[in-house]
N, C-alpha and C positions, 0 to 999 in steps of 0.2 A: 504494500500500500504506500501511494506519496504521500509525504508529508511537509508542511510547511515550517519554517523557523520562524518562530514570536518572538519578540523580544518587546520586553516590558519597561519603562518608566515609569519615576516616581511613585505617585499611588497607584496606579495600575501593577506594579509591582510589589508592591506589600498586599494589594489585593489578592494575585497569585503565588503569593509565597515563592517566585524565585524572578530573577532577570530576563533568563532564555527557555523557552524549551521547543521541541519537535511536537507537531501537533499532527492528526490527518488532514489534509488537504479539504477544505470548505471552498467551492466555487465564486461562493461570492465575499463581498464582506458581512453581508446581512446573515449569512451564512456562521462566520467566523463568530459577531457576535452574541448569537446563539450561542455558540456552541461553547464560549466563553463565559459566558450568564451561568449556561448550564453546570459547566463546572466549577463554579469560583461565589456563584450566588449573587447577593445582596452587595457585595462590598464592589464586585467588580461591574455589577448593572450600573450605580450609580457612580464607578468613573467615565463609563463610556457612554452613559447620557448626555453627559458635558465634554469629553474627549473625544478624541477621534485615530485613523488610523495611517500610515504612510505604505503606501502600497506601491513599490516599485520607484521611491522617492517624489512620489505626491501626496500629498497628506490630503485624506477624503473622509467624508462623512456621511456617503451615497454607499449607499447598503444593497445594491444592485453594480457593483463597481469588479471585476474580477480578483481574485486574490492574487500576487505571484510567490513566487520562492521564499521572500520574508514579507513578513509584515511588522510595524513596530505599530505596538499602542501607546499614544499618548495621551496622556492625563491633558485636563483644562491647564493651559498657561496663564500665569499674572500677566499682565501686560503693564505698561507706566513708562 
């Protein structure tokens, strides 16, 4: 089975208890953060309400977007 590399920041990281891991491959991102929710719960739904995802060095928040090879989640940034 392929699989995709996550890799987590900030709160999305303490959300899933580690940095990196190998995941199965979700087609889409609406896909991924399913399947993300499903595993990690509550803590991880409510960073990627406000977060979002860099897929292929675009950062998207279209949940119909394809996944590639990594994906990073990023938590909400401060801005100022």
């Amino acid at each position: 089975m392929a699989e995709v590399t996550v890799r987590y920041f900030a709160a999305a990281a303490e959300a899933a208890g580690c940095d990196e891991e190998q995941l199965p491959v979700a087609s889409t991102v609406g896909e991924l953060r399913s399947l993300l929710v499903e595993r990690y719960g509550d803590a991880m739904a409510r960073v990627l309400a406000a977060g979002s995802f860099l897929v292929d060095g675009v950062v998207s928040r279209d949940d119909s977007r394809a996944v590639g090879a990594r994906v990073d989640v990023l938590p909400p940034f401060a801005g100022g």
